[in-house]
C-alpha positions as CSV (number, residue, x, y, z in Angstrom):
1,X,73.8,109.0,104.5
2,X,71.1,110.1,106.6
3,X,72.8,113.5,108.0
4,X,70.3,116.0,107.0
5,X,73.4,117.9,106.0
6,X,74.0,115.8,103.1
7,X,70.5,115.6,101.3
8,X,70.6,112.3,100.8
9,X,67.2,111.5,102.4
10,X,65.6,114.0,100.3
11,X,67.5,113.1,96.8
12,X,66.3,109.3,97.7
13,X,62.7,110.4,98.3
14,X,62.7,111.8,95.2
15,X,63.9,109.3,93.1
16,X,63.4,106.3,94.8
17,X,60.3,107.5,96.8
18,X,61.8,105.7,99.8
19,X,64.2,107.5,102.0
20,X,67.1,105.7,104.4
21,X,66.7,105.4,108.2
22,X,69.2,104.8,110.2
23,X,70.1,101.4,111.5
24,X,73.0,101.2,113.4
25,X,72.9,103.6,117.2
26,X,75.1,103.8,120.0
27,X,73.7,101.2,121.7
28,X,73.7,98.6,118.6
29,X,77.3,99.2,117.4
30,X,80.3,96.8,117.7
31,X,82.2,98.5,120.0
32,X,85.9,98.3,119.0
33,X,88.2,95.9,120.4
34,X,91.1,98.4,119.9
35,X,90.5,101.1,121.9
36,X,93.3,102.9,120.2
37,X,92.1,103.1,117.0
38,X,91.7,107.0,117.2
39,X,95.0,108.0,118.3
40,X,97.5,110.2,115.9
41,X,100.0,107.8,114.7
42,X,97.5,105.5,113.5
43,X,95.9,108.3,111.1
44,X,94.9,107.7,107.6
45,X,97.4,108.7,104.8
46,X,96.8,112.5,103.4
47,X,96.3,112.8,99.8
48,X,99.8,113.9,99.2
49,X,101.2,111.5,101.0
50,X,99.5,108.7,99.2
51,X,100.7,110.7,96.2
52,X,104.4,110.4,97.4
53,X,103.9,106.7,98.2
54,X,102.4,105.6,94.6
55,X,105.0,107.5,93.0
56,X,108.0,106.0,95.0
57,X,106.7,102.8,93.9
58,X,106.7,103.5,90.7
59,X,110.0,105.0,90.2
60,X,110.9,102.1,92.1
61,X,109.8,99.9,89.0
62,X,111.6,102.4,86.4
63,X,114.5,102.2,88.7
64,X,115.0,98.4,88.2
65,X,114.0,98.0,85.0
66,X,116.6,100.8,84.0
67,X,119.5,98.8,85.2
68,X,118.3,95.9,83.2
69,X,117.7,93.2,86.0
70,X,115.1,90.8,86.0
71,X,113.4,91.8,88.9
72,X,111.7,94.5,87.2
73,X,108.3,92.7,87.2
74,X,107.7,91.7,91.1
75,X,108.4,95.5,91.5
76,X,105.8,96.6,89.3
77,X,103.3,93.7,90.5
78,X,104.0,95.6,94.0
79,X,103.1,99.0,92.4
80,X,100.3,97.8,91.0
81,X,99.2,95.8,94.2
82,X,99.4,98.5,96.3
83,X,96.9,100.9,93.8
84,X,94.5,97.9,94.0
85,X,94.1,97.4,97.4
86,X,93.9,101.2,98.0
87,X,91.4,101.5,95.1
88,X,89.2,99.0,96.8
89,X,89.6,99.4,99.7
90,X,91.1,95.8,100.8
91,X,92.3,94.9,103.7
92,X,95.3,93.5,104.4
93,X,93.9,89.9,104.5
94,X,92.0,90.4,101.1
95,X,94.7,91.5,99.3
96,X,96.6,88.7,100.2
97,X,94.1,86.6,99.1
98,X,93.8,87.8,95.5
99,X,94.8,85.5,92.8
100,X,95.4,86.1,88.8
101,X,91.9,85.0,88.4
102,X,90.5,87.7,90.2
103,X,91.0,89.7,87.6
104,X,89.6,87.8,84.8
105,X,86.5,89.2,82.3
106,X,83.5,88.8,84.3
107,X,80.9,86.4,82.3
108,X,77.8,88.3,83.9
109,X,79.2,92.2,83.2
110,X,79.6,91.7,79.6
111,X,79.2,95.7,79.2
112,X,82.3,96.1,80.8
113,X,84.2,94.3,77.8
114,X,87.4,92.6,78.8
């Protein structure tokens, strides 16, 4: 957010008529605990590949359904879960920690309707 680069500091100015500063240096960061965090086979998904992912699990969900079992709806909560987490960003140990009610209306955003 601060690159010069990006503008940001400039758009913020303008707006806000305060700009951000960076906080966090070399010699304040966490370091990491994995030291392999960088290496090729722990790479992020591409676009496409996400693409392929999402719409194996979905296929998967027509797949069941479309031989008339039962287990049609863990297979679309999977679907579905997996969008979420990626969506938001969740970690493993937050999306494992979602419940039903988590997705309830939210009293206090009221303009976001049900």
């Amino acid at each position: 957010m601060t690159n010069p680069a990006y503008g940001w500091a400039e758009e913020c100015l303008l707006r806000f008529g305060a700009h951000p500063v960076q906080v966090v240096h070399d010699w304040n960061a966490a370091v990491h605990a994995d030291e392999g965090e960088g290496e090729p086979e722990r790479r992020a998904f591409t676009r496409p590949e996400l693409e392929a992912f999402f719409d194996y699990a979905d296929e998967q969900v027509v797949r069941v359904r479309g031989k008339g079992r039962k287990g049609w709806l863990p297979t679309f909560g999977d679907a579905t879960l997996f969008k979420t987490a990626y969506g938001y960003g969740l970690r493993r140990n937050e999306t494992r920690m979602l419940n039903e009610v988590d997705f309830g209306p939210n009293p206090h955003g009221r303009e976001f309707g049900d």
